[in-house]
MIPAVEX-614444 format. One record per residue (C-alpha): residue in three letters; x, y, z. Coordinates in steps of 0.02 Angstrom, whole numbers, plus 50000, padded with zeros to 5 digits. Layout:
BEGIN
Ala|X|Y|Z
...
***
This chain:
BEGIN
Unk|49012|50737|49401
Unk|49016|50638|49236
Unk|49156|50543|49304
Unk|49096|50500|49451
Unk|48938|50439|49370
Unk|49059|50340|49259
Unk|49148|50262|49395
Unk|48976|50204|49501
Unk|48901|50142|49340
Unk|49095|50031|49312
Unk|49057|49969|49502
Unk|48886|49912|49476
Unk|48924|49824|49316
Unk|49067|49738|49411
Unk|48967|49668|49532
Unk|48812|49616|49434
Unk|48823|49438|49441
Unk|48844|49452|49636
Unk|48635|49512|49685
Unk|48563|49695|49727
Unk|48645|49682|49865
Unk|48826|49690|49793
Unk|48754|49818|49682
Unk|48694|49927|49825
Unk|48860|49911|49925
Unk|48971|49949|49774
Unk|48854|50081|49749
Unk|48852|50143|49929
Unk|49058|50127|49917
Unk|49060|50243|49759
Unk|48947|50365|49823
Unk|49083|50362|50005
Unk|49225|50377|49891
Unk|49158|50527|49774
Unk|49125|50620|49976
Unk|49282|50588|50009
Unk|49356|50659|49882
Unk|49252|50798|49868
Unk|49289|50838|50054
Unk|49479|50830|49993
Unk|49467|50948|49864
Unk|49389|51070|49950
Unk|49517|51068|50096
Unk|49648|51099|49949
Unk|49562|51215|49887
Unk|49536|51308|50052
Unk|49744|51266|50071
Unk|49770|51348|49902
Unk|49678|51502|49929
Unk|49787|51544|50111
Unk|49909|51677|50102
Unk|49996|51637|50273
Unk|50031|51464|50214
Unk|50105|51499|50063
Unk|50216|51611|50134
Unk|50368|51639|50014
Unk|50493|51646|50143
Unk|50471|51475|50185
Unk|50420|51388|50024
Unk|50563|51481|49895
Unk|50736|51518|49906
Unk|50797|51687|49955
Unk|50754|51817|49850
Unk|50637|51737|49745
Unk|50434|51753|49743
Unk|50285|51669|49674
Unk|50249|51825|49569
Unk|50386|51782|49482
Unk|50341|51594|49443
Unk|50160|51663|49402
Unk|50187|51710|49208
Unk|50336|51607|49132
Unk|50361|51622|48962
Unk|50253|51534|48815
Unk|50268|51360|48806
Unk|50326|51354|48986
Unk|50257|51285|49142
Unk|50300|51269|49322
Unk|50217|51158|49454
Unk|50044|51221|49526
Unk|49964|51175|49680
Unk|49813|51172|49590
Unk|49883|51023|49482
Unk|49853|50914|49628
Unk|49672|50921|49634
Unk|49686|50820|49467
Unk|49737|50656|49552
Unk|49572|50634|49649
Unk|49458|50596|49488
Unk|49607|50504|49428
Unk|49614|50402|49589
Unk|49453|50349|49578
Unk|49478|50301|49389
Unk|49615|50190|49455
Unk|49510|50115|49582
Unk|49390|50081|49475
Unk|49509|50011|49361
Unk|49568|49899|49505
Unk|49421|49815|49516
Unk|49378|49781|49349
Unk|49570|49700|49356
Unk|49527|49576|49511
Unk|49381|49533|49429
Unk|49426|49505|49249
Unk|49592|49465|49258
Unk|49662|49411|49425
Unk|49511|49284|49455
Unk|49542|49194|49328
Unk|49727|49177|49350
Unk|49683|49121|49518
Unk|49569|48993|49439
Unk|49704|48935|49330
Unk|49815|48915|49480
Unk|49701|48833|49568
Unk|49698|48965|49685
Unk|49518|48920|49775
Unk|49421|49013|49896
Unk|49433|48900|50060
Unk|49264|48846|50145
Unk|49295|48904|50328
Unk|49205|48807|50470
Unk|49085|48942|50543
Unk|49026|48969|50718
Unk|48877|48910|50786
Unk|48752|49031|50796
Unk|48723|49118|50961
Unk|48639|49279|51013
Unk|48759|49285|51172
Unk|48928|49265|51113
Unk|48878|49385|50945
Unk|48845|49525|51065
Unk|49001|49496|51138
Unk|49093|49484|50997
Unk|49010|49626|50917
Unk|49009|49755|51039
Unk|49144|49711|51169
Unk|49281|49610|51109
Unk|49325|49496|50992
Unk|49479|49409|51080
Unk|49392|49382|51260
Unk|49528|49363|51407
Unk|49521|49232|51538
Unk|49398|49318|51642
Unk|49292|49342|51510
Unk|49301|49163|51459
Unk|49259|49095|51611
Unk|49117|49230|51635
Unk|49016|49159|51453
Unk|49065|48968|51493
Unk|48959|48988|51648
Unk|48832|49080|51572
Unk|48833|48975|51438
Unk|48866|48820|51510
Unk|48986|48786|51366
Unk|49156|48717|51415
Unk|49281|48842|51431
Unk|49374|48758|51261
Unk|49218|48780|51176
Unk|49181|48963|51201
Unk|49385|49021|51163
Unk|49351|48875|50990
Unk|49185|49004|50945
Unk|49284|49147|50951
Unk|49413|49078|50840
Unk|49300|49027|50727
Unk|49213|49183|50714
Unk|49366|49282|50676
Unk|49422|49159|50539
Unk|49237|49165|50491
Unk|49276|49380|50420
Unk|49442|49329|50376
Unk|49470|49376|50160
Unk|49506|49187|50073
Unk|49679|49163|50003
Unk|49600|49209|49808
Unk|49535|49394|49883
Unk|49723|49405|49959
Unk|49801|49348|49779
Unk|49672|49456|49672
Unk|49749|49607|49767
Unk|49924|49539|49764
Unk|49923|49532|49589
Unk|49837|49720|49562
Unk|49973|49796|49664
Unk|50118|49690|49568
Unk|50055|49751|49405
Unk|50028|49942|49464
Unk|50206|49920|49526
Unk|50301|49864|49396
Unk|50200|49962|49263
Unk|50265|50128|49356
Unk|50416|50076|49382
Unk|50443|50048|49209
Unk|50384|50203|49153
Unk|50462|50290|49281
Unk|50665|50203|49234
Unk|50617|50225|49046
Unk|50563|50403|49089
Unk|50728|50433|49193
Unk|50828|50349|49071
Unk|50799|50478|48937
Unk|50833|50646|49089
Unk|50992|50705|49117
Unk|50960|50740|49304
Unk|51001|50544|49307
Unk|51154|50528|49271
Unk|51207|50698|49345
Unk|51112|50730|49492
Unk|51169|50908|49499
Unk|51042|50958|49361
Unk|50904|50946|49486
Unk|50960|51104|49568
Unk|51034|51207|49402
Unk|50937|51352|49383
Unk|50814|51283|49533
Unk|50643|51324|49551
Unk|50627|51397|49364
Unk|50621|51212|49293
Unk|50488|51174|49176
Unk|50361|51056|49196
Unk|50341|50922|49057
Unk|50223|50815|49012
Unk|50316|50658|49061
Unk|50349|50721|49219
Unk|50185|50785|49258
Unk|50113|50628|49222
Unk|50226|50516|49326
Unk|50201|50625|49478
Unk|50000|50643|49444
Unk|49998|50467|49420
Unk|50101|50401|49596
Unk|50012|50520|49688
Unk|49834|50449|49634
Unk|49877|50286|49652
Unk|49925|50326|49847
Unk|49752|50418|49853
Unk|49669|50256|49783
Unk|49759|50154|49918
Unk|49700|50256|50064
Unk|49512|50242|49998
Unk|49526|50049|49967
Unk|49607|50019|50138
Unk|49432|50038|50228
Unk|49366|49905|50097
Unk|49511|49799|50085
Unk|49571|49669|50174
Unk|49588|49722|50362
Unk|49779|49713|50436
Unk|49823|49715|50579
Unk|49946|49847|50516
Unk|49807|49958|50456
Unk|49846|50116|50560
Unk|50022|50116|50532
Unk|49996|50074|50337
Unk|49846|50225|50324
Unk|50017|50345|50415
Unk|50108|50283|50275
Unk|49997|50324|50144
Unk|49957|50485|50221
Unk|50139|50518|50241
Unk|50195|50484|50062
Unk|50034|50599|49994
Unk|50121|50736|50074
Unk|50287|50710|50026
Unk|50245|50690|49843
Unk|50141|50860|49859
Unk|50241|50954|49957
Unk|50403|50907|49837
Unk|50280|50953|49685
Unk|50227|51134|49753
Unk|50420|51158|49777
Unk|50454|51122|49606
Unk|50563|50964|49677
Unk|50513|50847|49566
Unk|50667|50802|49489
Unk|50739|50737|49652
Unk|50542|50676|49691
Unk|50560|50574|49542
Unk|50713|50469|49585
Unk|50653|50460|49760
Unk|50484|50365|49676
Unk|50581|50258|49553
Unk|50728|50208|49692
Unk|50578|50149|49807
Unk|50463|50066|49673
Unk|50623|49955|49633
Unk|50607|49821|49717
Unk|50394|49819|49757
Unk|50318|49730|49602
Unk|50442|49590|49675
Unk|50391|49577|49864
Unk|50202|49562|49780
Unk|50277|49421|49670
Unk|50363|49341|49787
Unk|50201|49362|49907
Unk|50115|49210|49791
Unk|50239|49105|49726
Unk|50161|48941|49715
Unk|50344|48836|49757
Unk|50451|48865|49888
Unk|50598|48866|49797
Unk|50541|49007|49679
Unk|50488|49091|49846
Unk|50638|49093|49930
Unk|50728|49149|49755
Unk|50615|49290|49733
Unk|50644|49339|49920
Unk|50844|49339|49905
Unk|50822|49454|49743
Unk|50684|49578|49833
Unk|50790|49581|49969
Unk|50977|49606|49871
Unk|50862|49746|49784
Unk|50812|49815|49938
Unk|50956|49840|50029
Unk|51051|49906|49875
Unk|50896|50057|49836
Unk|50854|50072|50019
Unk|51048|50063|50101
Unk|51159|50113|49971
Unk|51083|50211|49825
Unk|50967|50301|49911
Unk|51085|50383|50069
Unk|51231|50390|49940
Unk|51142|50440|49806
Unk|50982|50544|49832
Unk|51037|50616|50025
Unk|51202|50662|49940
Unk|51111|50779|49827
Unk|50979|50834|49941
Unk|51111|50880|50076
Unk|51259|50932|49990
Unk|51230|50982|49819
Unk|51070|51070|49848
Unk|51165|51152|49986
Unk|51305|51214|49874
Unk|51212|51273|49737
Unk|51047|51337|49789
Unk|51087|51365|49992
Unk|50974|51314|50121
Unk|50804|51371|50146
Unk|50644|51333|50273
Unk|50571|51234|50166
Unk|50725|51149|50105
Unk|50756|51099|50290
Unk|50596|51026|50297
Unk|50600|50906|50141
Unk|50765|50838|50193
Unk|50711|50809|50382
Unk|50583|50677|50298
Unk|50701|50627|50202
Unk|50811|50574|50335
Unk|50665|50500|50426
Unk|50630|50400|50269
Unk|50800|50332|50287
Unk|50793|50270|50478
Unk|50624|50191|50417
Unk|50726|50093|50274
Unk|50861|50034|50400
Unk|50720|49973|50520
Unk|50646|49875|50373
Unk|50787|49814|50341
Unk|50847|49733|50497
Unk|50647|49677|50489
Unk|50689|49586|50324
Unk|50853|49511|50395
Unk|50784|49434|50539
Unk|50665|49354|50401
Unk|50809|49291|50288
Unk|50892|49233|50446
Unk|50754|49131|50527
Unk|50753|49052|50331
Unk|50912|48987|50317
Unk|50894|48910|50518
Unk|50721|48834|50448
Unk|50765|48789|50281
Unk|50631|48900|50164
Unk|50553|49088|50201
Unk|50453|49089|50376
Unk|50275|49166|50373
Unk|50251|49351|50444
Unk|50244|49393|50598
Unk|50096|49492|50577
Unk|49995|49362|50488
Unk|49818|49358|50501
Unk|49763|49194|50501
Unk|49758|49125|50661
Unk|49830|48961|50729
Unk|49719|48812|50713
Unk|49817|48698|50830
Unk|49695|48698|50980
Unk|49574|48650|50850
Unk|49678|48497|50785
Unk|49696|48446|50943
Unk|49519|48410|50983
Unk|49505|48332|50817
Unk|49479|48138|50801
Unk|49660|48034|50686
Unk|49529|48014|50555
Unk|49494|48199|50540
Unk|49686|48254|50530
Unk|49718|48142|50410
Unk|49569|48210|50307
Unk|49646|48394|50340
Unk|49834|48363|50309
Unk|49925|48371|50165
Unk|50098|48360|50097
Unk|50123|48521|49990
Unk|50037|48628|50106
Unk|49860|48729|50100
Unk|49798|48739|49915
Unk|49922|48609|49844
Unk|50056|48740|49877
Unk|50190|48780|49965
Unk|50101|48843|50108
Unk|50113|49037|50078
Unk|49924|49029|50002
Unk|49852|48964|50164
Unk|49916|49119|50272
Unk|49973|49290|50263
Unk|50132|49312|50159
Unk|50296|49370|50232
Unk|50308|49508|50173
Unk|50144|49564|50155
Unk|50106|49732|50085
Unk|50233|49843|50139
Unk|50154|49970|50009
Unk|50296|50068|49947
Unk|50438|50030|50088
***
C-alpha cells in the first residue's frame, strides 16, 4: 500500500506543472495500474494455491517432487512461484521511474536536439463529422464519404481532408515518440549490460551443459534472482503503459508479445530454468538498445550505420547463436542428461516458435535493408503512423509548399523525426 501511495504521489509531482487536470489523469492512471496489479496478484495467488496445476508429473523430471525442493539446505534457495508476485510493485516502480526519465531527462535532450513538438493543423469543428468519427469510424469509405458531403454540403475532398486531419490531430508529436525511444534504449542497454557482465562471471556460459548438471536442485542467487525479477517487471510495466502510450497500429500483436514473453520468463522460473532463461534474455536484448538508437538518429548516414550493425547483430543472436547455441542445449543436451519431460516438451515448443518468429523478422528486416540500398538511405516502416499529407499538398497554393518544404527533412533532420521509425518498437524481437 505504501508503495503504491509512493508511486501516485511520484505521478502527481510529475505532472504538476501540466493543471489539475494532468494531476487527476495521472492520478486516475495510478489508481488503474495499482487494480491491475492487484487483480494480477490475486490470479497468481489463486494459480499458486492449485494442486492440479502444479501437478509434479508435468512440471519435474521423473522421479522427483516438490516436497523435495520444499526444505533445501541452509543458505540454499530454489525458485518459488511466489517470487513472481514481487515484480508487480517493482513494475510499477519502473513505470514510475519511466516517467520521471521522459520528463527530466529525455525532454531536455530533445530540447537540445531540437527535437520540437510539431503544431498540427486541426479540424474544423463540427458536431456531424465528430459523431462519426467518434462512434462509427474514423477512416469513412466511399459510401460514407459521399453520404456526409451531401449532408454536409462539403465537397467530397473536404470531408476525406477532415478526417485526415482529425487523425493527425491524436497523433503523439515526434518529442513524445523520442522521449519513449530514449526510455526503452536506456532500459535496454542497462540490462543488457548487467545481464553479459552477470553471464560473464557463470560458468553455464561458456559450457552450456552446466545448465542441466544436477538440474532442478540449482540454487538461486542473488544475481540471478535479480536479473530475472527485473526483465520480468519491466515486461509487466510495458503491458500497463501500452494503453497510455502511444497507440500502434501493432498494438494487439505487441500486447501478445508482451503477454507471451511474461509467460515464458515465469514458466522457465517455476521450472528452475533460469540458467538457459538467462541466455535466452541476454541473446535477445543484444541487439534492442540499438534498433531504439537507430530509431532517432538525427543523420542519415549514422542511421543507416546503426541499421547495418542492429541488423549484423540481429541475424547473428537471432539466426545463428540462438538455434546453434541455445536450441542445441535445450534439445540435445537437456535431452541427454536430464531426459525429456511434459514440461520440458513444452518450453522447447516455444522455443521453437520463438525461432520461426526470428526468421520472419528477419526476412522483415531484409526487405528493409534491401529497399535501402535500391533507394539510397533506410525507407520508413511500413506500419508508420503518420499519414500521407500528399492530397493535402496538392490543394495547397506554390507559396504554401515552399513555406512547408525543406531540404533536411521534418525537424531539420533527416526525415526519421517527422514519421514513424523503421523499425519501430519491436520490444524485445
Amino acid at each position: 500500500m505504501a508503495a503504491s501511495l509512493v508511486v501516485l504521489a511520484v505521478l502527481a509531482y510529475l505532472v504538476r506543472g501540466s493543471g489539475r487536470s494532468s494531476i487527476v489523469r495521472a492520478v486516475i492512471v495510478g489508481s488503474v495500474l495499482m487494480a491491475a496489479v492487484a487483480a494480477i496478484g490475486l490470479i497468481y495467488c489463486r494459480i499458486y494455491r492449485n494442486a492440479w496445476f502444479w501437478n509434479e508429473r508435468f512440471w519435474l523430471p521423473h522421479n522427483v517432487t516438490w516436497a523435495d525442493l520444499a526444505d533445501p539446505a541452509p543458505g540454499v534457495e530454489y525458485p518459488k512461484a511466489g517470487h513472481l508476485l514481487s515484480a508487480l510493485p517493482l513494475a510499477l516502480g519502473i513505470f514510475a521511474v519511466r516517467i520521471f526519465f521522459e520528463r527530466c531527462i529525455a525532454g531536455p535532450c530533445a530540447s537540445i536536439l531540437q527535437i520540437q513538438t510539431e503544431l498540427t493543423r486541426r479540424a474544423q469543428p463540427n458536431a456531424v463529422l465528430e459523431k462519426v468519427f467518434t462512434s462509427i469510424t474514423k477512416s469513412p469509405d466511399s459510401r460514407h464519404l459521399e453520404g456526409l458531403s451531401k449532408q454536409l454540403d462539403w465537397d467530397v475532398r473536404k470531408v476525406q481532408r477532415w478526417f485526415r486531419q482529425r487523425r493527425n490531430q491524436d497523433k503523439p508529436s515526434t518529442r513524445t515518440k523520442f522521449c519513449e525511444s530514449m526510455w526503452r534504449f536506456t532500459f535496454y542497454l542497462c540490462i543488457f549490460t548487467y545481464g553479459i557482465r552477470f553471464l560473464w562471471q557463470s560458468p553455464w556460459m561458456w559450457d552450456t551443459r552446466q545448465c542441466w548438471y544436477n538440474y532442478p536442485y540449482q540454487v538461486l542467487t542473488s544475481g540471478l534472482y535479480y536479473y530475472y525479477v527485473t526483465e520480468l517487471a519491466f515486461y509487466w510495466s510495458l503491458m500497463f503503459s501500452q494503453f497510455i502510450d502511444i497507440k500502434r497500429k501493432d498494438f494487439l500483436i505487441m500486447f501478445v508479445h508482451h503477454l507471451a514473453t511474461i509467460s515464458l520468463i515465469s514458466f522457465s522460473y517455476v521450472n528452475n530454468m533460469l540458467r538457459v532463461g538467462s541466455l535466452v534474455m541476454c541473446v535477445h536484448d543484444a541487439s534492442d538498445f540499438l534498433l531504439e538508437l537507430a530509431n532517432y538518429a538525427k543523420y542519415q548516414r549514422l542511421c543507416d550505420f546503426l541499421f547495418v550493425v542492429f541488423g549484423m547483430i540481429f541475424f547473428g543472436t537471432r539466426l545463428i547463436i540462438f538455434p546453434f547455441w541455445i536450441l542445441n542445449t535445450t534439445l540435445f543436451e537437456s535431452w541427454e542428461i536430464i531426459g525429456p519431460y511434459p514440461s520440458w516438451w513444452l518450453f522447447n515448443i516455444l522455443l521453437l516458435v520463438l525461432q520461426v518468429l526470428h526468421v520472419i523478422w528477419s526476412y522483415l528486416i531484409a526487405r528493409i535493408a534491401f529497399k535501402a540500398i535500391m533507394r539510397g538511405k533506410v525507407s520508413k516502416d511500413d506500419r508508420s503512423d503518420i499519414e500521407s499529407s500528399s492530397e493535402e499538398e496538392t490543394e495547397m497554393t506554390p507559396k504554401e509548399r515552399l513555406k512547408m518544404a525543406s531540404p533536411r527533412g521534418e525537424n531539420g533532420t533527416n526525415g526519421h523525426f517527422g514519421s514513424k521509425p523503421w523499425s519501430q518498437n519491436h520490444n524485445n524481437w
